[in-house]
C-alpha atoms as an extended CHARMM CRD file, in Angstrom:
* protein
*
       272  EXT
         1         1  UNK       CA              1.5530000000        9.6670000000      -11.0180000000  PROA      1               0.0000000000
         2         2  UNK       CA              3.1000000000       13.1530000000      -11.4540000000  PROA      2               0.0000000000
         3         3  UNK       CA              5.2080000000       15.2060000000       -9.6910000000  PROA      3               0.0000000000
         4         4  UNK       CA              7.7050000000       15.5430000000       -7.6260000000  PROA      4               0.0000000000
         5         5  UNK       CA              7.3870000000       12.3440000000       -4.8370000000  PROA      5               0.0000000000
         6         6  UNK       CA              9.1750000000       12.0790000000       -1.6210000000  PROA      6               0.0000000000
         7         7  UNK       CA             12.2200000000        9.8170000000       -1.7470000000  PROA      7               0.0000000000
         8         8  UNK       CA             12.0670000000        6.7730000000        1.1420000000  PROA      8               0.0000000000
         9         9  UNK       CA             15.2110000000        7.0560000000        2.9520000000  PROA      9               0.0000000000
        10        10  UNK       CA             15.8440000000        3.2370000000        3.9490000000  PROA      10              0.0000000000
        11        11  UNK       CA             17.2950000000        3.8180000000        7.5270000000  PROA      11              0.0000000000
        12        12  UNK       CA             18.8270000000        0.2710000000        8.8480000000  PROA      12              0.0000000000
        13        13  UNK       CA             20.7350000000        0.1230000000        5.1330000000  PROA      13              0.0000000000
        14        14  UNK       CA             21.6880000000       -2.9840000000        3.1770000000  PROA      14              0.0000000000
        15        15  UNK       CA             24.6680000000       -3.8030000000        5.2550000000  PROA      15              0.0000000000
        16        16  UNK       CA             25.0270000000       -7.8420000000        5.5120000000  PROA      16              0.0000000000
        17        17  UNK       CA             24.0380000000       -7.8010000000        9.6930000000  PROA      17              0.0000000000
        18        18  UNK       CA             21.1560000000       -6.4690000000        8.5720000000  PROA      18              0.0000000000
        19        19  UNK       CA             20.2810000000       -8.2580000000        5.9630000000  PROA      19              0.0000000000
        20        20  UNK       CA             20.6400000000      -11.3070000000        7.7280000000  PROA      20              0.0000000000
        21        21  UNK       CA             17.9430000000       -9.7210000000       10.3470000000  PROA      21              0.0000000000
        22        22  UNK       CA             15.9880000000       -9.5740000000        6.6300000000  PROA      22              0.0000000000
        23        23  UNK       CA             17.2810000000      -13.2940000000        5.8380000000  PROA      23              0.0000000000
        24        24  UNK       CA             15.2000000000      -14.3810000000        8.6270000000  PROA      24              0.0000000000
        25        25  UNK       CA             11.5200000000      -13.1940000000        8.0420000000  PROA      25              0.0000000000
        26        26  UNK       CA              8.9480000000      -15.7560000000        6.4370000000  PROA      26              0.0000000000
        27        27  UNK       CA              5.6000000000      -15.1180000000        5.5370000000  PROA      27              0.0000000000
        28        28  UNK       CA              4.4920000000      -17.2630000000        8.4550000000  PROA      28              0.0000000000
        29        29  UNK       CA              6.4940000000      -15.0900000000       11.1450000000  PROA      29              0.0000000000
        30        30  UNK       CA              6.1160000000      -11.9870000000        9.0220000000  PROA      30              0.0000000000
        31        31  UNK       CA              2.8350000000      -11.7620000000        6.9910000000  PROA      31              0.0000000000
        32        32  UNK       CA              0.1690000000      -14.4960000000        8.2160000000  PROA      32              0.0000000000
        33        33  UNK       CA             -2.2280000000      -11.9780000000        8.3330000000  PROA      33              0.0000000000
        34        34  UNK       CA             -2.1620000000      -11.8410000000        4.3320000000  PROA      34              0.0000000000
        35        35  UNK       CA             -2.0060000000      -15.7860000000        4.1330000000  PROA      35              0.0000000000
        36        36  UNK       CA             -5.1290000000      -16.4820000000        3.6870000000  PROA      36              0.0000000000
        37        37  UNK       CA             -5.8810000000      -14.1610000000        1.3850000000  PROA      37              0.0000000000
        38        38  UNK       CA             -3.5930000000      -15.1910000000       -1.1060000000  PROA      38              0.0000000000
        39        39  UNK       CA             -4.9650000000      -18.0780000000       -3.8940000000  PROA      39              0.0000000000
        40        40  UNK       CA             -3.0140000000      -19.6140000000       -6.8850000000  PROA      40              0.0000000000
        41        41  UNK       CA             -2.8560000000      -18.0030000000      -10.1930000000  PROA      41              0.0000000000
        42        42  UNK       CA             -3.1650000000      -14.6240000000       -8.2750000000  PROA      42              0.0000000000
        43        43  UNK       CA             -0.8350000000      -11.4950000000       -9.3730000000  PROA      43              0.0000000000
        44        44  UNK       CA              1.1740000000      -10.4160000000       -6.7030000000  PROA      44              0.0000000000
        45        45  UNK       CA              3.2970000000       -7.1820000000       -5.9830000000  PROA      45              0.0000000000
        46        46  UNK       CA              6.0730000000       -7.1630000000       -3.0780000000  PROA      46              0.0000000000
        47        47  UNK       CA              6.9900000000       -3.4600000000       -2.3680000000  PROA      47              0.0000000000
        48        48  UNK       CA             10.4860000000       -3.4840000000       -0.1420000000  PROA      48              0.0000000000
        49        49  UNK       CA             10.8210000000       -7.1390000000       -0.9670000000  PROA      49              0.0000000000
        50        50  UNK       CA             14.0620000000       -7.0800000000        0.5680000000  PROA      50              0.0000000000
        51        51  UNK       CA             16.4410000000      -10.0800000000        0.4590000000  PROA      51              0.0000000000
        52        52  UNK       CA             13.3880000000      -12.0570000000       -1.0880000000  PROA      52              0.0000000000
        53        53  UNK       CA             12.1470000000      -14.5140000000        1.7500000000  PROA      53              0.0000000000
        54        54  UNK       CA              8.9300000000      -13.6190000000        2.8320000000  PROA      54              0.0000000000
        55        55  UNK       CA              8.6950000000      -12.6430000000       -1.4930000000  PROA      55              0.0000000000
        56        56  UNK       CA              9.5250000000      -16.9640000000       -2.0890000000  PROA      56              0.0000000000
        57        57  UNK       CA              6.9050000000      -18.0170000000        0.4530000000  PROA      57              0.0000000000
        58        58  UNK       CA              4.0280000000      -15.9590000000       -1.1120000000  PROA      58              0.0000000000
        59        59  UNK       CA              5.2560000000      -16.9200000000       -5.1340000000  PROA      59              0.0000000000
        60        60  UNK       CA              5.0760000000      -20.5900000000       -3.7980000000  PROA      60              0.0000000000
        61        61  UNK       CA              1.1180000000      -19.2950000000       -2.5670000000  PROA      61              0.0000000000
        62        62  UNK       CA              0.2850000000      -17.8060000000       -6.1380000000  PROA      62              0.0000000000
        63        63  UNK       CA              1.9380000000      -20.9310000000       -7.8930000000  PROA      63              0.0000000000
        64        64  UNK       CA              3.1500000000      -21.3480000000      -10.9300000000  PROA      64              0.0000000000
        65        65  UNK       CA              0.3780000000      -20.5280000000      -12.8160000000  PROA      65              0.0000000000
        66        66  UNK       CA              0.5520000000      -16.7710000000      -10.6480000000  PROA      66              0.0000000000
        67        67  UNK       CA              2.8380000000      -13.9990000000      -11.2460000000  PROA      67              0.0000000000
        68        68  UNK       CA              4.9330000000      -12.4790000000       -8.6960000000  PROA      68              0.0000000000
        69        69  UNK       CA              6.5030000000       -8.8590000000       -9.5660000000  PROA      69              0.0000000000
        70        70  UNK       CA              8.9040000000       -8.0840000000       -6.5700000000  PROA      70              0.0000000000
        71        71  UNK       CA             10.8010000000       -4.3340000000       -5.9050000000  PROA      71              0.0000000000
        72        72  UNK       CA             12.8380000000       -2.5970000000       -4.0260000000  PROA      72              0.0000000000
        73        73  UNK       CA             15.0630000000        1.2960000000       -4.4750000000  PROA      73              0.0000000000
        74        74  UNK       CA             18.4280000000       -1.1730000000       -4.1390000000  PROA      74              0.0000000000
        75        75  UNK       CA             20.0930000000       -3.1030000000       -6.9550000000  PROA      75              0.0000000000
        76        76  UNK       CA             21.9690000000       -5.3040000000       -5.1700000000  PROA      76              0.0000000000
        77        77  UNK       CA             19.6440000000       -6.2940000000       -2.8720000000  PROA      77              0.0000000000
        78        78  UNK       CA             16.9870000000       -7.3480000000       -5.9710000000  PROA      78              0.0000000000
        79        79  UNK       CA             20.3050000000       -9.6270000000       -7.0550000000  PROA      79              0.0000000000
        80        80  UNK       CA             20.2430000000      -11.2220000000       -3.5310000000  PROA      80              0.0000000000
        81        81  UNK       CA             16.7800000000      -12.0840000000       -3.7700000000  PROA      81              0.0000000000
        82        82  UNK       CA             17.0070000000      -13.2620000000       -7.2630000000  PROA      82              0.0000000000
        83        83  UNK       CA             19.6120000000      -15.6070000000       -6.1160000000  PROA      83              0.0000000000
        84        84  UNK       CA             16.9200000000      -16.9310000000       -3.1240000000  PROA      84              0.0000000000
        85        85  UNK       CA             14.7660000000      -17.7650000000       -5.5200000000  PROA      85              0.0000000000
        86        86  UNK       CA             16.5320000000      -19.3130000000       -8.4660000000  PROA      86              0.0000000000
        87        87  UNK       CA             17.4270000000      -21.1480000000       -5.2490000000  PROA      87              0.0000000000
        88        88  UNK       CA             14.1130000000      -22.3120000000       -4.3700000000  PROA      88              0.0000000000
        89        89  UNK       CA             13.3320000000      -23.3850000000       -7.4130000000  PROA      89              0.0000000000
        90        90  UNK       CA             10.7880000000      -20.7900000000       -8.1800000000  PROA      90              0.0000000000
        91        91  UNK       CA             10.1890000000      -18.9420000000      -11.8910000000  PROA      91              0.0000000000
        92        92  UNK       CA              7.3390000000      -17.2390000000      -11.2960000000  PROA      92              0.0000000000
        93        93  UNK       CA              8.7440000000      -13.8710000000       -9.9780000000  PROA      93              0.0000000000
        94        94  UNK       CA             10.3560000000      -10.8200000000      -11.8840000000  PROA      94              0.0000000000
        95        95  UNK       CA             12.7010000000       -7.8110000000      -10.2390000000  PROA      95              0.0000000000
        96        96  UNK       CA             12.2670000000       -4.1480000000      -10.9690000000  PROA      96              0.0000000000
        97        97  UNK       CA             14.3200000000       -1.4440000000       -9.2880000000  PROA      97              0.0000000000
        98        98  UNK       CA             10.3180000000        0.8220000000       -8.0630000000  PROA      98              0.0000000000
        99        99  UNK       CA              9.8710000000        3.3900000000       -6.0140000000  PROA      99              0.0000000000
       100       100  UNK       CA              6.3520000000        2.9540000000       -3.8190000000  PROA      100             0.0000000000
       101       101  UNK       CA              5.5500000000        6.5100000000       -4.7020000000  PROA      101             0.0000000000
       102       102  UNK       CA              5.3860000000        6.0700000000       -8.4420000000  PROA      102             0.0000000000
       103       103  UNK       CA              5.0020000000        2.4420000000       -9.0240000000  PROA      103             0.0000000000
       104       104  UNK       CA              4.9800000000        1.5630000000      -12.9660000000  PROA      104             0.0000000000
       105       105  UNK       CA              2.5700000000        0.0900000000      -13.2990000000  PROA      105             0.0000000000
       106       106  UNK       CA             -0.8910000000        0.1760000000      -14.8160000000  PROA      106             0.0000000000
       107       107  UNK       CA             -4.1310000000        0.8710000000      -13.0220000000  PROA      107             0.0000000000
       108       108  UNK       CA             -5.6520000000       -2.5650000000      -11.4570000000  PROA      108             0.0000000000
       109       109  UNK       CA             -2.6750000000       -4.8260000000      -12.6880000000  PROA      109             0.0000000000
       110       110  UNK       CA             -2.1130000000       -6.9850000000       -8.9000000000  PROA      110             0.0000000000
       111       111  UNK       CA             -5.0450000000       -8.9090000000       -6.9030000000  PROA      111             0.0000000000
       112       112  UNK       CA             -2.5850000000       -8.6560000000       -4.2670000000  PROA      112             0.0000000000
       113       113  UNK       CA              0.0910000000       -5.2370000000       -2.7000000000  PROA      113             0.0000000000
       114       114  UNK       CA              2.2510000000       -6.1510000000       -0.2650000000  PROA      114             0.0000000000
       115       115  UNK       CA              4.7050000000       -4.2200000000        1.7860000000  PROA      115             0.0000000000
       116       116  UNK       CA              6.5530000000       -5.3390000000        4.7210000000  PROA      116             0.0000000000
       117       117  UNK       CA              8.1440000000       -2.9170000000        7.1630000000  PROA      117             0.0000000000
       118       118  UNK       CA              8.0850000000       -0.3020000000        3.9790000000  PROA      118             0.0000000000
       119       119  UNK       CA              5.9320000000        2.3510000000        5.4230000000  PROA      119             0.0000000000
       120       120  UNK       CA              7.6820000000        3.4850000000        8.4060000000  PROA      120             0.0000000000
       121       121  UNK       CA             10.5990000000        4.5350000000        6.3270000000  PROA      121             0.0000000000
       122       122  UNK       CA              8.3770000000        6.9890000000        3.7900000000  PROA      122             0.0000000000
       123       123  UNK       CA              8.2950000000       10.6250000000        4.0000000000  PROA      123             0.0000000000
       124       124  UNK       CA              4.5770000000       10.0650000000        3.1240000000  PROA      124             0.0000000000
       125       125  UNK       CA              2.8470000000        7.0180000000        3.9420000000  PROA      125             0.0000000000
       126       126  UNK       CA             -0.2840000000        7.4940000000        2.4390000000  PROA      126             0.0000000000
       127       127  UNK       CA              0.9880000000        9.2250000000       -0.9610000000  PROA      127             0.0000000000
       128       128  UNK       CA              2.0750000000        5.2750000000       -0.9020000000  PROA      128             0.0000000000
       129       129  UNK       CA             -0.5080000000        3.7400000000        0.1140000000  PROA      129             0.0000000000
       130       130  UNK       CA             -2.4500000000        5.4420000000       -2.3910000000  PROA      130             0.0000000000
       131       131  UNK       CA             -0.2460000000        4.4000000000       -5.1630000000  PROA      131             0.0000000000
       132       132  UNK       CA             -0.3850000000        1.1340000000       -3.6830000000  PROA      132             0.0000000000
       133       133  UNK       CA             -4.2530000000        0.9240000000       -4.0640000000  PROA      133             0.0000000000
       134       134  UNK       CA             -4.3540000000        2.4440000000       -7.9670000000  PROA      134             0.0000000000
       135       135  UNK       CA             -2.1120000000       -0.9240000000       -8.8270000000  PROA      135             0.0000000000
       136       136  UNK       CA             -4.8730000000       -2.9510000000       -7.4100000000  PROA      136             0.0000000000
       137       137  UNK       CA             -7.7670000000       -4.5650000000       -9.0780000000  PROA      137             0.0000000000
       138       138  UNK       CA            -11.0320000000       -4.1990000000       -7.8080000000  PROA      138             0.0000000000
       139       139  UNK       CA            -11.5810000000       -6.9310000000       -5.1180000000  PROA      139             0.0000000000
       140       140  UNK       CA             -8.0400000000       -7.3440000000       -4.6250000000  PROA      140             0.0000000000
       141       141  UNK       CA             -6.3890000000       -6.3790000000       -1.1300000000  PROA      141             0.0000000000
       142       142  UNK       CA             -3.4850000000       -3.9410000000       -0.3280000000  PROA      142             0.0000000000
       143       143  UNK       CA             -1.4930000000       -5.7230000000        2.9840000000  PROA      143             0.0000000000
       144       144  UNK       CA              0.6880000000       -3.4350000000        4.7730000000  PROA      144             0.0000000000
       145       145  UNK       CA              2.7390000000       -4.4080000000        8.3840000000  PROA      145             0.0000000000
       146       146  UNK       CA              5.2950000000       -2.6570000000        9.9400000000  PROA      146             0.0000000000
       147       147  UNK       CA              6.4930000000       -2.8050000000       13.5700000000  PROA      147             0.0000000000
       148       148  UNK       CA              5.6400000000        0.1660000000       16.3460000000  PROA      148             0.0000000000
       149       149  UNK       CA              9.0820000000        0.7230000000       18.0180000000  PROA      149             0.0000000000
       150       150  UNK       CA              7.4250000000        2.2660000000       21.1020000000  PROA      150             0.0000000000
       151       151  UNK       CA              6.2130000000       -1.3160000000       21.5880000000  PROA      151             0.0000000000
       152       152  UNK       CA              9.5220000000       -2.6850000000       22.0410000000  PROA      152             0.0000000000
       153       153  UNK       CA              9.9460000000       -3.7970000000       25.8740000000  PROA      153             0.0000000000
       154       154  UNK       CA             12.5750000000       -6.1850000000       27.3440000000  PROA      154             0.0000000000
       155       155  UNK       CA             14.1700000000       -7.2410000000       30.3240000000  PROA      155             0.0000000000
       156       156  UNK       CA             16.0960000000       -7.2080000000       32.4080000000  PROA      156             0.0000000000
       157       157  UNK       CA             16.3610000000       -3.6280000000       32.5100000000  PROA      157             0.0000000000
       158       158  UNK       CA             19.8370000000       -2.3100000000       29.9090000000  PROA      158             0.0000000000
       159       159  UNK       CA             20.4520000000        1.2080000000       30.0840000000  PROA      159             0.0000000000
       160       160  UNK       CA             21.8720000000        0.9250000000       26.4890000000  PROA      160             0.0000000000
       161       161  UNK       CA             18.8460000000       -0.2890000000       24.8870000000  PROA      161             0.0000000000
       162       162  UNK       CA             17.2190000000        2.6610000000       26.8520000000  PROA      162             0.0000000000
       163       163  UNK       CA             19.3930000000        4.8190000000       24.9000000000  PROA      163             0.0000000000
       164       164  UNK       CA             19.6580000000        2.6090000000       21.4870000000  PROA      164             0.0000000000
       165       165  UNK       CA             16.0470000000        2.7280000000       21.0960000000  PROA      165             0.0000000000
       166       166  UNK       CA             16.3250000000        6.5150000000       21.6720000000  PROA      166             0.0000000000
       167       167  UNK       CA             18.4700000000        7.0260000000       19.1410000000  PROA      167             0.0000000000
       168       168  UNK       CA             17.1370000000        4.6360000000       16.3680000000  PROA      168             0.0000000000
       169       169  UNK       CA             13.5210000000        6.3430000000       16.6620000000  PROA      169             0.0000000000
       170       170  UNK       CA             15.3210000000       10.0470000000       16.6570000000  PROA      170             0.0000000000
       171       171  UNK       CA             17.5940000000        9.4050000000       13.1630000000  PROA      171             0.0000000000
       172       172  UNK       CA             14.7920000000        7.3830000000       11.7290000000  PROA      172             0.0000000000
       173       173  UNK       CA             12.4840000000       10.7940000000       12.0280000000  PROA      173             0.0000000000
       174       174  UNK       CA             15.9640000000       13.0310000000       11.0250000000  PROA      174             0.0000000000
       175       175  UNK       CA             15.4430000000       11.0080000000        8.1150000000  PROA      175             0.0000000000
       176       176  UNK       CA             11.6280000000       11.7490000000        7.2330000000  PROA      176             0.0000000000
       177       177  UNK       CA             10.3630000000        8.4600000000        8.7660000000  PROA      177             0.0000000000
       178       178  UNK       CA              7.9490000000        6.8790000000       11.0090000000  PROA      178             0.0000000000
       179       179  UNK       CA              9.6310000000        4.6870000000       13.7580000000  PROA      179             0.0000000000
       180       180  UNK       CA              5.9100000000        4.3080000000       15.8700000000  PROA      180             0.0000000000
       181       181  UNK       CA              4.2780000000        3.4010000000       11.9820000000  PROA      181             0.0000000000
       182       182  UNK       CA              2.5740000000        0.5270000000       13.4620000000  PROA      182             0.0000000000
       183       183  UNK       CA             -0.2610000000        2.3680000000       15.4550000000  PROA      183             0.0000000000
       184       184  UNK       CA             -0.9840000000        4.1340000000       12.2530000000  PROA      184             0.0000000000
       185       185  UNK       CA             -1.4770000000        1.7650000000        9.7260000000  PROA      185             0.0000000000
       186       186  UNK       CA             -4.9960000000        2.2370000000       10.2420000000  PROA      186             0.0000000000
       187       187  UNK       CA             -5.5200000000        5.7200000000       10.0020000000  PROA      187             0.0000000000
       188       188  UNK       CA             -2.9360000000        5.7260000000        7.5080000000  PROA      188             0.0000000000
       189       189  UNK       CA             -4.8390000000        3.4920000000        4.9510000000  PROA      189             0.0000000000
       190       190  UNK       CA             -8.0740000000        5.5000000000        6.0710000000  PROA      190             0.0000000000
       191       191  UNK       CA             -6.8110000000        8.5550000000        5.0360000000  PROA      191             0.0000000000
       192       192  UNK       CA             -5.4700000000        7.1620000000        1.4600000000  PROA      192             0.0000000000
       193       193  UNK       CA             -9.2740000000        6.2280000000        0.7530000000  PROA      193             0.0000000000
       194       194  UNK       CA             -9.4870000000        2.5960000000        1.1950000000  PROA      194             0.0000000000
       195       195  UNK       CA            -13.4090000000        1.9860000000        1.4880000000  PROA      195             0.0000000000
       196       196  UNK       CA            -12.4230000000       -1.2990000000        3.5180000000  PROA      196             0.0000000000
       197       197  UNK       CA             -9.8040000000       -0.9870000000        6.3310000000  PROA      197             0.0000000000
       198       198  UNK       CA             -9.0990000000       -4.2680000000        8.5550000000  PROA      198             0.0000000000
       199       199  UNK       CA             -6.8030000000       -3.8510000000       11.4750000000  PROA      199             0.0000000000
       200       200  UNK       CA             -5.0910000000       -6.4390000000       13.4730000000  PROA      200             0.0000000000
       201       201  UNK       CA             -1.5610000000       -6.9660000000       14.7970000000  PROA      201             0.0000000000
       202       202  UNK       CA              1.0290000000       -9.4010000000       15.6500000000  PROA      202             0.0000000000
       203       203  UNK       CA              4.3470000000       -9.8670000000       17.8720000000  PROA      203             0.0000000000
       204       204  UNK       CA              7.9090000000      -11.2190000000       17.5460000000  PROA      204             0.0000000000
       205       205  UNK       CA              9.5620000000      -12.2560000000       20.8660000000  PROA      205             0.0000000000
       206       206  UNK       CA             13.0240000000      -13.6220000000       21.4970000000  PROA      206             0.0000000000
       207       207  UNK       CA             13.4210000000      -15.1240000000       24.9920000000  PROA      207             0.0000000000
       208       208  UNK       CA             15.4050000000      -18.7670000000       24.5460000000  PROA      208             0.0000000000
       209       209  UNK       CA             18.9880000000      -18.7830000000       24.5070000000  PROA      209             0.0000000000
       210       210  UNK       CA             19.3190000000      -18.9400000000       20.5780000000  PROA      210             0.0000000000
       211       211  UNK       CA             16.6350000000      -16.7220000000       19.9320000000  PROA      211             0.0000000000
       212       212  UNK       CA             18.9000000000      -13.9980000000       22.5310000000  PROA      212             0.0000000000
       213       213  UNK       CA             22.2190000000      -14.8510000000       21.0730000000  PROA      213             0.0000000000
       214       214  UNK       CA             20.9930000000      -14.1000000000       17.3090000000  PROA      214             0.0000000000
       215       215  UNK       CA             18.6700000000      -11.0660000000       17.9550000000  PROA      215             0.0000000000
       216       216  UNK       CA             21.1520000000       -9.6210000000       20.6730000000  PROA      216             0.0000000000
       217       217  UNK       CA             24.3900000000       -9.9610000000       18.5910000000  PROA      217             0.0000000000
       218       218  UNK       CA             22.8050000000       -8.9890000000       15.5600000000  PROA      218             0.0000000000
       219       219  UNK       CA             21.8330000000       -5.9320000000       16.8810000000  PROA      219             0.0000000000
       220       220  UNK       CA             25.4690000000       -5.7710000000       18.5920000000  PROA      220             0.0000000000
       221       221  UNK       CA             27.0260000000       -5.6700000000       15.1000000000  PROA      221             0.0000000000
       222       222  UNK       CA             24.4540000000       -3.0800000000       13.6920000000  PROA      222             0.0000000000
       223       223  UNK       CA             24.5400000000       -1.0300000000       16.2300000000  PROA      223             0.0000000000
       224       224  UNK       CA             28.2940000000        0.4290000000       15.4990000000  PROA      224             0.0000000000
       225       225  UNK       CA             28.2600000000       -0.4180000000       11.8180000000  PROA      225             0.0000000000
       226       226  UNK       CA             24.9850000000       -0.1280000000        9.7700000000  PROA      226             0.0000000000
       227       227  UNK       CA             23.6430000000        3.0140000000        7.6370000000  PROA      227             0.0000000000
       228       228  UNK       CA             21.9950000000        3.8830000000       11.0490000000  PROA      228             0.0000000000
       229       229  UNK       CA             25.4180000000        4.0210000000       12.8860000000  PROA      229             0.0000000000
       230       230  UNK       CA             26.4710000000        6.3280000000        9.9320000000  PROA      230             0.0000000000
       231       231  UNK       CA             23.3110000000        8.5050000000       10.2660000000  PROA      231             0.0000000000
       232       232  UNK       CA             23.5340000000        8.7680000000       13.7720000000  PROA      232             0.0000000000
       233       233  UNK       CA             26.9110000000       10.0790000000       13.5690000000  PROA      233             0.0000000000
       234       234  UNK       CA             26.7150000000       12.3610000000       11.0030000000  PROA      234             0.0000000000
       235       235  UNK       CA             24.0230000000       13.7860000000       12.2910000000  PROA      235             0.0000000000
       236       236  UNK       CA             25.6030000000       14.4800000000       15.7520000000  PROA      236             0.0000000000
       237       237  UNK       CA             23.3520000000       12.3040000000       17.6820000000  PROA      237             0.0000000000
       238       238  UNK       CA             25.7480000000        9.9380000000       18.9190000000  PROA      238             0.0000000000
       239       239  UNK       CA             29.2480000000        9.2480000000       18.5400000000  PROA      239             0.0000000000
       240       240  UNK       CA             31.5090000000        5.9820000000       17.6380000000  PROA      240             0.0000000000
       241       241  UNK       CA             32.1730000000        5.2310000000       21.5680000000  PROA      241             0.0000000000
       242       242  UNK       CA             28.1010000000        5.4950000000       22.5840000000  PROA      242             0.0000000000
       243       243  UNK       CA             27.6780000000        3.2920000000       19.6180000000  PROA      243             0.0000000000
       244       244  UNK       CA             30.3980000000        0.1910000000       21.1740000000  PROA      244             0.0000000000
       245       245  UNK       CA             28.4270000000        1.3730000000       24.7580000000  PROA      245             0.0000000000
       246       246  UNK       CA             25.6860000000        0.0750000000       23.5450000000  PROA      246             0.0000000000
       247       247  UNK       CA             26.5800000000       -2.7350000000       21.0860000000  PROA      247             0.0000000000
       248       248  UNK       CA             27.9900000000       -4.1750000000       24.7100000000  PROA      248             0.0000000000
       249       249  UNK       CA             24.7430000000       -3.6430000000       26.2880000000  PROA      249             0.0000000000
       250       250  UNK       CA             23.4650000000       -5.3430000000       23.4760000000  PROA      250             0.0000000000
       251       251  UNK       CA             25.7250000000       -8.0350000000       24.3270000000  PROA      251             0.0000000000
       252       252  UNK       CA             24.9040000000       -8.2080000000       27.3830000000  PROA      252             0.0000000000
       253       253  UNK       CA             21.6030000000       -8.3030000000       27.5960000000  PROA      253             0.0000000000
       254       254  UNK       CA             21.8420000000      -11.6540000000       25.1250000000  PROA      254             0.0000000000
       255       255  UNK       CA             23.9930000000      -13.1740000000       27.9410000000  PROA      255             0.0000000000
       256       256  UNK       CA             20.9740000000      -12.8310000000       30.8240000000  PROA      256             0.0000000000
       257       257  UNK       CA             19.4440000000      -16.1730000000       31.2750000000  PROA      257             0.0000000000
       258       258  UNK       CA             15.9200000000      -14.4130000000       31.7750000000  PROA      258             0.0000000000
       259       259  UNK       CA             16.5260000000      -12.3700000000       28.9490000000  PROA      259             0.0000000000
       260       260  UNK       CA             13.1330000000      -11.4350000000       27.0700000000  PROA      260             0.0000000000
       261       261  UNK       CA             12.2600000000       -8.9120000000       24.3520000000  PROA      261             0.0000000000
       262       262  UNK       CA              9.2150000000       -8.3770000000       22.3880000000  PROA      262             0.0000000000
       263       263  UNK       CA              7.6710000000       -5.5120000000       19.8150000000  PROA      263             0.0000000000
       264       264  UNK       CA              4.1290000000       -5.1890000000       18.4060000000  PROA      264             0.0000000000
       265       265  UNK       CA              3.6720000000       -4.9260000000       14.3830000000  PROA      265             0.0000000000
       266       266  UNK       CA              0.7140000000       -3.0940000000       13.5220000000  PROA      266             0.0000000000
       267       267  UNK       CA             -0.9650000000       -4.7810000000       10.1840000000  PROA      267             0.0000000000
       268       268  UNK       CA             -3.8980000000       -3.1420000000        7.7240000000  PROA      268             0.0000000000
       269       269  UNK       CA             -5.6420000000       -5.1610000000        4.9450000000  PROA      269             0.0000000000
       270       270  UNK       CA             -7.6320000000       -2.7320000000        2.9570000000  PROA      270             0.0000000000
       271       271  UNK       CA             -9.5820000000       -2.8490000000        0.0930000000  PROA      271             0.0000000000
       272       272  UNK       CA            -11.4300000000       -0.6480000000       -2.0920000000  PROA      272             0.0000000000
């Protein structure tokens, strides 16, 4: 590619509460839509790979006679997933600093793209998506999921949650992004020219009392200290006492015994 691309401004940031959100995802919570789609001795490429989870899951997929290249803007988060893998025993998967607007890498070289809650953080989606697709071989499948934050519903009823998801979805577009990215996938991938577009979606819910505690105080810690918290500041959208306001609300909400919370990811696999 040539030119000038848009850079992907990575709102949540690497700190460790968030990357233990990351630590969490598996490609059976995360990306069973691609499962079945993946075969040993394919070549794979994870765009956003992240702390390297949902990356392990599909190497052990491809095998070791398959090749797994995995990426991400961040340094130190390729060295975390490294470290996940050397401690799963795996060998079959190289890390490369890549951005998804210039990928580099020749024309056809994966059977299989895959990017995990990647494009809702683009300044343009399909720009990606299309870079995405030249990496692919002919026959081989571009998988794409990423979560629609309008989706997100829970109960009982927390003012601050009101107002956090207000203010995630208005720095996440200060930033260039797509908060709502699940709902688009489709058109998205349509508009990149994918020949083949297959649509589907899945859900994450926490409603036990573990499931509350970790999603709730996770989100209690990121809320006041995470590159969002920063953003949000610096941008004048909220200050440091909102942000406690609603890490409590946060905390509070993980404390309900009826607690319940659910979001819709939107998912494309597209070919051609």
């Amino acid at each position: 590619m040539t030119g000038q691309q848009p850079a992907a401004v990575y709102t949540h940031g690497h700190q460790e509460s968030v990357l233990r959100s990351h630590r969490s995802r598996t490609a059976a919570d995360s990306a069973a839509y691609l499962v079945p789609h993946v075969r040993p001795g394919q070549a794979l490429l994870d765009v956003g790979c992240g702390p390297g989870t949902i990356t392990a899951d599909l190497a052990e997929l491809v095998g070791p006679g398959g090749r797994v290249v995995a990426v991400d803007t961040s340094a130190e988060v390729l060295e975390a997933a490294a470290a996940h893998i050397e401690a799963r025993g795996l060998s079959n998967v190289a890390f490369e600093v890549a951005d998804v607007h210039a990928l580099p890498y020749a024309d056809g070289e994966f059977d299989v793209v895959h990017a995990h809650q990647v494009l809702q953080h683009v300044a343009d989606p399909v720009a990606a998506l299309r870079e995405m697709r030249r990496v692919t071989a002919q026959g081989g499948v571009v998988a794409a999921r990423d979560v629609d934050y309008a989706t997100m519903t829970w109960y009982p009823e927390v003012p601050e949650l009101d107002r956090w998801l207000e203010l995630y979805r208005t720095v996440a577009r200060a930033n260039g992004g797509e908060p709502d990215a699940g709902r688009r996938l489709l058109s998205w991938a349509r508009a990149a020219g994918f020949a083949e577009v297959t649509a589907s979606s899945s859900s994450w819910t926490f409603a036990t009392p573990e499931r509350r505690e970790w999603w709730g105080g996770m989100w209690a810690e990121r809320t006041p200290a995470s590159g969002t918290a920063g953003m949000a500041v610096a941008g004048g959208f909220a200050d440091r006492a909102e942000l406690e306001r609603i890490a409590a609300g946060w905390r509070g909400w993980a404390a309900a015994g009826d607690g319940w919370f659910s979001m819709l990811h939107g998912e494309v696999l597209a070919r051609g």
